[in-house]
N, C-alpha and C positions, 0 to 999 in steps of 0.2 A: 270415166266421164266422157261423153261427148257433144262435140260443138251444137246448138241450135243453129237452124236455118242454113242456105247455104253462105260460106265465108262469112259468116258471125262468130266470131271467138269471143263475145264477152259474155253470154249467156251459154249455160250450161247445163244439163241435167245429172241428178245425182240421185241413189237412193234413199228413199226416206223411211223410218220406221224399221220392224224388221223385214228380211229380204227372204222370199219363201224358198225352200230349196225345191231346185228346177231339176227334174232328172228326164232325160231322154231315153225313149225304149227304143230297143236294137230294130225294133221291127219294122217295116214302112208305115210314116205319118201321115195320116187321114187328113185331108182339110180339115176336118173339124177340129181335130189334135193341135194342127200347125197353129189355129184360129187363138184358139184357148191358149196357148203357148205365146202368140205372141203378146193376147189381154194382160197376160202374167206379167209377163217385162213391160210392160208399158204401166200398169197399174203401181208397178211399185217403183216412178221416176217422178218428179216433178221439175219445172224449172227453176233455177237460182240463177239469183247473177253473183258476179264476182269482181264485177265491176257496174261501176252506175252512169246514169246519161240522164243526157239534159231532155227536159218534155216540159212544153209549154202549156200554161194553164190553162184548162178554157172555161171551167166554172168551179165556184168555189161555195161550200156549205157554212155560211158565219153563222146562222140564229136557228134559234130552234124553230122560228118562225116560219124558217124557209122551207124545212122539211115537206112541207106540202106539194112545193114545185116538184117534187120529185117520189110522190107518194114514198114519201118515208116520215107521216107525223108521229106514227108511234116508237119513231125510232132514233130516239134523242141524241144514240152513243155517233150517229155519222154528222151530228157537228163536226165542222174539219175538215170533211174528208173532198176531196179535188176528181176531177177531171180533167186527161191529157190528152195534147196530142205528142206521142214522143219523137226526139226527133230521128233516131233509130229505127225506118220500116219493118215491122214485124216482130216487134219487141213485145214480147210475152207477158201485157201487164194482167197478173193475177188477182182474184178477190173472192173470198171465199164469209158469205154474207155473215152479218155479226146477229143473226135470229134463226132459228129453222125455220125453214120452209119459205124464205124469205129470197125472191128474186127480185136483184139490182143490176143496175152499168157496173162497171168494173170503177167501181170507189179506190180509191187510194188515199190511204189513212196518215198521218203524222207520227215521224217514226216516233219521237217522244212524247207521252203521255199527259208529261207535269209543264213543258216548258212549251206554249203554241206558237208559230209566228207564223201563220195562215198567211199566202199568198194573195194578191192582186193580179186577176185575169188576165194574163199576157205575160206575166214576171215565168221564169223560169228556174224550174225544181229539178233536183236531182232523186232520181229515182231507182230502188233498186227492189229485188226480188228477194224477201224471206223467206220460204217454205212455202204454201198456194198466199200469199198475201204481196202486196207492191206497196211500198212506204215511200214518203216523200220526205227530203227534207229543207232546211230553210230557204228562199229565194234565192240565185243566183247573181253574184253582184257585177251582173253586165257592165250598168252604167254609172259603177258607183255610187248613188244616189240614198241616199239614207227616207225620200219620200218615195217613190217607186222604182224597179227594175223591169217596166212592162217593157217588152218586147212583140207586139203580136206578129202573124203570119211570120215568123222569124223561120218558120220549120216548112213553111208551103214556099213552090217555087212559085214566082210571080210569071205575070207576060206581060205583056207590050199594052201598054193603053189601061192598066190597073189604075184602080184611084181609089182613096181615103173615105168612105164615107163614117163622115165625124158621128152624127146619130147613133148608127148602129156602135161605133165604140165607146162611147157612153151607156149604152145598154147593155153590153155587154161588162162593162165594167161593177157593174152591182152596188150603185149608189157611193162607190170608191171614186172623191173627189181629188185629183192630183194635185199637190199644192206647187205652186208654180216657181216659188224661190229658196228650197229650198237648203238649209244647213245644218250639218254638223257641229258635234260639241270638238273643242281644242283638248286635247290629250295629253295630257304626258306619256314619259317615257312608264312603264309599267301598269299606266290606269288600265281599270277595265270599263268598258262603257258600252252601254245600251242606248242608242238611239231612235225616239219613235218616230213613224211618219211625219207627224206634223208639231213640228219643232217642240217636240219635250224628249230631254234625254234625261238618263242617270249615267254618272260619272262615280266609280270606286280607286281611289286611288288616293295622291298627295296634292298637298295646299294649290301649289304651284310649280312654274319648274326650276324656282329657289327651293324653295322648305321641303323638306321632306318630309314632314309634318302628315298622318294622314283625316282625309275627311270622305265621307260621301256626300254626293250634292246630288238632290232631284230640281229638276227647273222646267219648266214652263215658257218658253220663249216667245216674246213679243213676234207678232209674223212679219217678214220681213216684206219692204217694197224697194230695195236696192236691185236692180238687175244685176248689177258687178257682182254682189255679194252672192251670187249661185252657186253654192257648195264649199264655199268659204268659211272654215270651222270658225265657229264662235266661242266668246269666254262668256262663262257665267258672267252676271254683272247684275246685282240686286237691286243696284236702281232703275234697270233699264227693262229687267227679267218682269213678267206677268206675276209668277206665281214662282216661289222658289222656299226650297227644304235644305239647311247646312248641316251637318253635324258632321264636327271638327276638332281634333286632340289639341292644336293650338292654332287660334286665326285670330286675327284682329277684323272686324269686319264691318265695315263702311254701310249706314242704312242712311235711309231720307223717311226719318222722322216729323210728323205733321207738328203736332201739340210742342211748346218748349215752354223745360218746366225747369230750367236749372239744369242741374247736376243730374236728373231724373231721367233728362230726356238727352243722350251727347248724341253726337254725330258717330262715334264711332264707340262700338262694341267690343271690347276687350276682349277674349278667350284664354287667358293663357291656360289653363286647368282643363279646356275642355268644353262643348256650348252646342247647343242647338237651336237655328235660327230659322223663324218661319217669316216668312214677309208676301204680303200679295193685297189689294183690293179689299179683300173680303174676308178673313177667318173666322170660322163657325167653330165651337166645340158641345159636343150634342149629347147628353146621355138619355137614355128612351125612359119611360114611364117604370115606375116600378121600386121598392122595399130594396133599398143599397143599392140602388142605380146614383151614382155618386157621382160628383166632378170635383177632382182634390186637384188641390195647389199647394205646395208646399215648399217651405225656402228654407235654406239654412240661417240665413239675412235677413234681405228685406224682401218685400213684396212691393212693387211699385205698379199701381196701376194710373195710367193720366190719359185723357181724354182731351182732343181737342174742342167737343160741344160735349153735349150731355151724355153722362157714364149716368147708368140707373142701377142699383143694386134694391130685387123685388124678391121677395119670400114670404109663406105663409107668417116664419115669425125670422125675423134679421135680429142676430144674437155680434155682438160688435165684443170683444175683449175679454169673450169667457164660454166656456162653452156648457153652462147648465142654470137655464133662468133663475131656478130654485134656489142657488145659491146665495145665501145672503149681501154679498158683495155686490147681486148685482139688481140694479136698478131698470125702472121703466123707463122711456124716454119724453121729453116734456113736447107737447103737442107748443109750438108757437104762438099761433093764432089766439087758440084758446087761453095761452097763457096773455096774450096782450088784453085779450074781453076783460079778463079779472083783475091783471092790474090796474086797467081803467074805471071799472068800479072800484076797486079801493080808494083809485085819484078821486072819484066823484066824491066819497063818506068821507075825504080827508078835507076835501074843501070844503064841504059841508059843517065838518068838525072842526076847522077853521075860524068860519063866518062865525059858528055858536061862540067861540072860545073869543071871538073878538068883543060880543058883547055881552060876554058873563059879568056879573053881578053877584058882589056877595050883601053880607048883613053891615051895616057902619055901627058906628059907636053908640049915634043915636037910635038903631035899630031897625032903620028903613036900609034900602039896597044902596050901595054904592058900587061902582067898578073896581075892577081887580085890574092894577096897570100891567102888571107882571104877565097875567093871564092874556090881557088884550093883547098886549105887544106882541103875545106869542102866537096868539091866533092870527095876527096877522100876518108874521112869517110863514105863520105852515100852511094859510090859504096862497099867500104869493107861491109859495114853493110848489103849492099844488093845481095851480089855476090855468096853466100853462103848457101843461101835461095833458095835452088830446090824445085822441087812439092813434093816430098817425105818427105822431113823435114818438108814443110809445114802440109803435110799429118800427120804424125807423132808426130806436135804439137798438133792440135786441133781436131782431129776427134779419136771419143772414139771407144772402144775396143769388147765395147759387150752390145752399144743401138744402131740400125739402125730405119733411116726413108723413107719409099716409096715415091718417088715422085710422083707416081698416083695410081688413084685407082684402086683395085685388081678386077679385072673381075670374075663376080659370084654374087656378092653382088649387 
């Protein structure tokens, strides 16, 4: 091996591939011999490094969108891939193009495949040489910072009378908004944890730094407006959190429940067995169009569902306590409304049949009509009984206050 450049010992050259065997003739070497001689050794070395260095970013490929800036639309695989300045002069950053016939800048690609954390223009990457290719990997954590490590001109030497112009680093930035308070998640001893830029992390590890208990927690963190609080790990905290995911082998775990329904609705969620808790604003659960596109609930217990205002349960047909209409057990359900219409006309044909029964008449001894007291008397309770009985009291009896039923189906579905 020998060193690159003068007094660089971290980069190195080595051979690659196989190594052609080089003989020398006894005779005197023609220029054009020495020529071809030295093509030979030089064709079969490339650089490597064997150690890495810092180089500062100075553009970065997020969207397929951008590929344009840099005439590479038809060339989807260089999402990712960076631009440096390193801070090493004369650092051998290699790129050997991922299309034939395809000429680029000298890309520098992420050394892992599956797992991205693309830099912010200024943050600083470690970079090193694999065979003709240069790879970068995660940001440098200069300034500790879980929302940036930009550093710019960190690698140019300044002079006298330099200044800040804010515009141009904003533009240079590439729509990467710096959040300006930000923190981290509180750790324990063992977690593993992933921190995003702007306050969401995942935490792998134990309950607390009592239990040993384990959970993973993803959360969504309310943004912060404490200046103190800059870089101040934070605890989960579900009443305080935006948006948060628990799943936990045992947690007892504290919610701010809107609706209270009893026993239905506590303040606090038991886990002992094991529990996964979503909480946030808004939860959606979506399955697309389509023959066994399903959304299953299933309990071992109960199902409790409680709404503070109005829970709607809609479907072409809503099957309540059984799962096949056909079966004999089970019945239609009674439209309200319509059932009020018809008891009110019965009430009309009963007072009706009332009135007659009050002055029924039958045959007397002497064979002209006489009254029936029995009959009267009775006419006259069953008209009282029934005289009183409007559609509103009927209404009023039986038809409840806050279940409603459609009588057809809702168009859309």
């Amino acid at each position: 091996m020998a060193p690159f450049g003068k007094g660089n010992k971290i980069v190195y050259t080595e051979p690659i591939g196989e190594v052609e065997q080089i003989s020398l003739d006894p005779s005197i070497m023609t220029e054009k011999a020495v020529r071809n001689l030295v093509m030979k050794i030089l064709n079969q070395v490339v650089p490597i490094s064997v150690q890495t260095i810092l180089a500062e970013t100075t553009s970065v490929i997020y969207k397929f969108d951008e590929l344009h800036k840099h005439s590479l639309e038809k060339h989807p695989q260089y999402v990712g891939a960076i631009l440096v300045s390193p801070s090493l002069k004369g650092f051998p950053i290699q790129h050997t193009p991922l299309a034939p016939g395809l000429k680029t800048k000298r890309w520098i690609l992420p050394l892992d495949s599956q797992i991205k954390n693309y830099p912010v223009v200024g943050e600083h990457v470690a970079i090193v040489n694999y065979g003709n290719q240069t790879f970068y990997f995660s940001p440098a954590n200069i300034k500790n910072s879980v929302n940036n490590n930009s550093e710019m001109g960190m690698n140019r030497v300044g002079s006298k009378g330099d200044k800040v112009d804010k515009s141009k680093i904003e533009a240079k930035l590439q729509g990467f908004v710096p959040n300006p308070i930000p923190r981290p998640i509180e750790q324990n001893a063992g977690d593993f944890v992933i921190n995003g830029r702007m306050d969401q992390s995942i935490r792998i590890g134990k309950v607390d730094e009592v239990s040993n208990e384990s959970c993973i927690k993803i959360v969504v963190a309310k943004k912060e407006n404490e200046k103190g609080s800059m870089h101040k790990p934070r605890k989960e905290n579900l009443k305080e959190d935006v948006s948060s995911i628990y799943m936990s082998r045992m947690e007892d775990v504290t919610l701010s429940i809107a609706p209270k329904a009893g026993n239905l609705t506590p303040s606090m969620i038991k886990g002992p067995h094991g529990q996964i808790v979503l909480d946030s604003n808004k939860i959606t659960i979506n399955s697309k169009a389509g023959v066994n596109n399903d959304v299953n609930i299933f309990a071992g217990d109960k199902v409790n569902i409680v709404s503070k205002n109005t829970a709607h349960l809609i479907g072409s047909k809503v099957v309540l306590g059984g799962d096949d209409i056909s079966a004999p057990a089970m019945e239609a359900a009674v439209m309200g409304n319509q059932l009020v219409e018809l008891l009110f006309q019965w009430t009309l044909q009963f007072q009706t049949l009332g009135i007659n029964l009050q002055t029924a008449v039958g045959i007397g001894n002497a064979g002209g009509p006489a009254p029936i007291p029995g009959m009267n008397a009775g006419g006259a309770g069953f008209f009282g009984t029934f005289k009183d009985q409007t559609k509103e009291e009927i209404a009023r009896a039986i038809l409840s206050k806050n279940v409603f039923l459609s009588r057809r189906k809702l168009g859309g579905l």
